[in-house]
ZAVO-63859 format. One record per residue (C-alpha): residue in one letter; x, z, y. Coordinates in Angstrom, 3 decimals, always signed. Example, Ala and Ser with C-alpha at 12.3 -4.5 7.8 and 13.67 -1.06 7.14 Angstrom:
2
<rest->A, x->+12.300, z->+7.800, y->-4.500>
<rest->S, x->+13.670, z->+7.140, y->-1.060>
% end
This chain:
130
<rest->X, x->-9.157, z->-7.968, y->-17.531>
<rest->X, x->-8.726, z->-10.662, y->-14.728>
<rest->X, x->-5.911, z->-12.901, y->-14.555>
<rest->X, x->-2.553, z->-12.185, y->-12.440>
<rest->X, x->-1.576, z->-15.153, y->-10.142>
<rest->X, x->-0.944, z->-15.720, y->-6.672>
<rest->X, x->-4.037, z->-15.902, y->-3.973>
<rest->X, x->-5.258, z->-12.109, y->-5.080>
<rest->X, x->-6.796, z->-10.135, y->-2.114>
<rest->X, x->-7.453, z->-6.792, y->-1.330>
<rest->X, x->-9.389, z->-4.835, y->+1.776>
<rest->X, x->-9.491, z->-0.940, y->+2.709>
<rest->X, x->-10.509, z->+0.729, y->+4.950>
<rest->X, x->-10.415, z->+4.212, y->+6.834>
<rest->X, x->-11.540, z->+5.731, y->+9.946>
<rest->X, x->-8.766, z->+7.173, y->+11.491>
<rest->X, x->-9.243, z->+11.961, y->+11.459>
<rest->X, x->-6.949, z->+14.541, y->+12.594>
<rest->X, x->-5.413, z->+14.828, y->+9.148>
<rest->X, x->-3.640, z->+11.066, y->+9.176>
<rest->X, x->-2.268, z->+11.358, y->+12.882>
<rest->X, x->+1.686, z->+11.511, y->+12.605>
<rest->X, x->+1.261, z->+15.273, y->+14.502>
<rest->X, x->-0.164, z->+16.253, y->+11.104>
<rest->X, x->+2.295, z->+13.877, y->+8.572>
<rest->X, x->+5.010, z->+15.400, y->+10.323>
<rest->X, x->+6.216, z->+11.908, y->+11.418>
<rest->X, x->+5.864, z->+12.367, y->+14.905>
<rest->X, x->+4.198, z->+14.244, y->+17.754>
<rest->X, x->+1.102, z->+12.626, y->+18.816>
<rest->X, x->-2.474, z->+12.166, y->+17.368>
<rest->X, x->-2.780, z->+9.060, y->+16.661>
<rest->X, x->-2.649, z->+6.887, y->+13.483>
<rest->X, x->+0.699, z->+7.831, y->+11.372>
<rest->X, x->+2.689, z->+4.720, y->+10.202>
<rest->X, x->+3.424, z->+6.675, y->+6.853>
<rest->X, x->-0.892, z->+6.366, y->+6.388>
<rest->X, x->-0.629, z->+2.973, y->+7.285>
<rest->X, x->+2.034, z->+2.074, y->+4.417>
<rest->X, x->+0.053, z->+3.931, y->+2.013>
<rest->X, x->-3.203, z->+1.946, y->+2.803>
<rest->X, x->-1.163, z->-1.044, y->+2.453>
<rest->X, x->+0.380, z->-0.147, y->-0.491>
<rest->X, x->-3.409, z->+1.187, y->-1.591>
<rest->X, x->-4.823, z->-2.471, y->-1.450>
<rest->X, x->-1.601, z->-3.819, y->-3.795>
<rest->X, x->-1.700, z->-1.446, y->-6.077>
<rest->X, x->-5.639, z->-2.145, y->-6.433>
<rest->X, x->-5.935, z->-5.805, y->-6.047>
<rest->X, x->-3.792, z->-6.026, y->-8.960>
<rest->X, x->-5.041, z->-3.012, y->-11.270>
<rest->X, x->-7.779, z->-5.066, y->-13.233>
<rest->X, x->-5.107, z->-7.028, y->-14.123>
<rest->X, x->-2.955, z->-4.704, y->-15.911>
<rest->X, x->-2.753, z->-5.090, y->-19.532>
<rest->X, x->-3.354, z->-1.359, y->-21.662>
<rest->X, x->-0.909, z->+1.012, y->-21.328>
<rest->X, x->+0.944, z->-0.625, y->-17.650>
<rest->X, x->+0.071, z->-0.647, y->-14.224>
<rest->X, x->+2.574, z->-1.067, y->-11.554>
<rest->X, x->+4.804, z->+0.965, y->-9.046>
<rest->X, x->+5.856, z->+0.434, y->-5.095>
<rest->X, x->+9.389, z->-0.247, y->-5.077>
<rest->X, x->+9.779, z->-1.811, y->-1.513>
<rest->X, x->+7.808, z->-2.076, y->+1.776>
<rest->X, x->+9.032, z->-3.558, y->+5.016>
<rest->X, x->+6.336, z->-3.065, y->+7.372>
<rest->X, x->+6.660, z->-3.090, y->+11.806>
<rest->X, x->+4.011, z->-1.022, y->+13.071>
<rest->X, x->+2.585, z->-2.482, y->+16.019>
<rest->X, x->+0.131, z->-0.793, y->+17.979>
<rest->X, x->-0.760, z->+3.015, y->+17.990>
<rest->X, x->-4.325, z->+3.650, y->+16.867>
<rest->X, x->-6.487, z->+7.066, y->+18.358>
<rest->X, x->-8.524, z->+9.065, y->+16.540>
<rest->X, x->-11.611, z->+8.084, y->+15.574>
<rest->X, x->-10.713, z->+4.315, y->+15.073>
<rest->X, x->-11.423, z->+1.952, y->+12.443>
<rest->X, x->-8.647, z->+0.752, y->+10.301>
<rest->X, x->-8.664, z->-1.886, y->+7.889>
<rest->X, x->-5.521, z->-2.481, y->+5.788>
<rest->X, x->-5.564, z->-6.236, y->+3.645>
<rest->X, x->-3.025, z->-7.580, y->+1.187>
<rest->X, x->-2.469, z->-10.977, y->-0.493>
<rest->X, x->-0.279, z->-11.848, y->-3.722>
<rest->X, x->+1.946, z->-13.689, y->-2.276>
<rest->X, x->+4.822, z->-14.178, y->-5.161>
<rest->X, x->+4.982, z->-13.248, y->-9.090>
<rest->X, x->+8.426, z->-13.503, y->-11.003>
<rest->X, x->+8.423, z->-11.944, y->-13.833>
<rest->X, x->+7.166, z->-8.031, y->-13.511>
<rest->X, x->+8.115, z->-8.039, y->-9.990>
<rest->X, x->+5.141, z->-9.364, y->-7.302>
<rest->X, x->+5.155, z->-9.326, y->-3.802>
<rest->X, x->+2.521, z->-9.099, y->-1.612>
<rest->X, x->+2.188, z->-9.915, y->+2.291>
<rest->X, x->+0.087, z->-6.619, y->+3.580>
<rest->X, x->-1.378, z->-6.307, y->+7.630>
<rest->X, x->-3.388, z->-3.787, y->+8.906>
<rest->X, x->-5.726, z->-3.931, y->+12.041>
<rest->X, x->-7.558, z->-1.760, y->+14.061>
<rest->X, x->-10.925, z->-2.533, y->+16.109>
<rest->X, x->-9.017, z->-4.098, y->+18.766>
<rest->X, x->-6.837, z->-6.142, y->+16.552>
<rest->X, x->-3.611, z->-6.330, y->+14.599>
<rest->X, x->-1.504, z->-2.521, y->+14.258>
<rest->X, x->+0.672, z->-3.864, y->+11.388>
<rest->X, x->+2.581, z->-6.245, y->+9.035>
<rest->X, x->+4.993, z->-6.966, y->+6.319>
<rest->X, x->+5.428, z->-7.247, y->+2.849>
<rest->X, x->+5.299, z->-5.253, y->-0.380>
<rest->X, x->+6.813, z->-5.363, y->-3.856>
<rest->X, x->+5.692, z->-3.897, y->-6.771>
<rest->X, x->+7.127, z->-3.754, y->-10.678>
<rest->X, x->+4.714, z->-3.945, y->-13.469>
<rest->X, x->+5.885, z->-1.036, y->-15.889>
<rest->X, x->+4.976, z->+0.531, y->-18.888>
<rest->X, x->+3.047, z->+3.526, y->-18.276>
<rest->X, x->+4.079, z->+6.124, y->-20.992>
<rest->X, x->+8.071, z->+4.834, y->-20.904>
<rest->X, x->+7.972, z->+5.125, y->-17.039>
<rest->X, x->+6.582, z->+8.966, y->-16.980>
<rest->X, x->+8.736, z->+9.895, y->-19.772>
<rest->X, x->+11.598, z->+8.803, y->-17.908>
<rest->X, x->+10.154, z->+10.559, y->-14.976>
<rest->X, x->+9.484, z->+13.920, y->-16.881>
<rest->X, x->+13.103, z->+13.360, y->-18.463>
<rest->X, x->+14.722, z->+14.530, y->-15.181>
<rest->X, x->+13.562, z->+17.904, y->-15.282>
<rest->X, x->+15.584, z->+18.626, y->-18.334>
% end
């Protein structure tokens, strides 16, 4: 298990198919790279940088992203998506997340996650159905 602190980074990366365009996420009309597959390859590189750190039994959950999108990215594109710990209090962390295309930067902001106990979290879940 590695240590949590500030300074933790995170890359990945995608080439941008038919099948993360906002035409087909429903988020818009055009083909090119959906800002609802950006998020989630931001929130992809939190939720990983951090994973080796979790003690047994917890990982963590998004609970906030405020991300601009910036440029529109075609088909067929790179796309790399980076994140950096950028704050720890507590079970709460924030991260500062970008993502960039080949011809430069298509997005920024920042993300928080909660570290949470795995079993109480999806028995809470699960407890809504009832």
């Amino acid at each position: 298990m590695s240590e949590l602190k500030t300074g933790i980074k995170c890359t990945k990366e995608l080439t941008v198919t038919e099948d993360v365009t906002a035409a087909a996420l429903d988020s818009g009309g055009l083909a090119v790279y959906a800002t609802p597959a950006m998020i989630a390859l931001m929130e992809f590189a939190a939720w990983d940088s951090v994973e080796d750190c979790m003690e047994e039994g917890r990982t963590t959950v998004g609970m906030l992203m405020n991300v601009k999108h910036l440029s529109a990215t075609p088909v067929g594109m790179h796309v790399r998506a980076e994140s950096e710990l950028v704050e720890i209090e507590r079970r709460r962390l924030v991260f500062k997340v970008a993502a960039y295309d080949d011809a430069g930067l298509i997005g920024e902001g920042t993300h928080e996650r909660f570290i949470i106990d795995t079993d109480r979290f999806m028995s809470a879940a699960e407890a809504k159905k009832q």
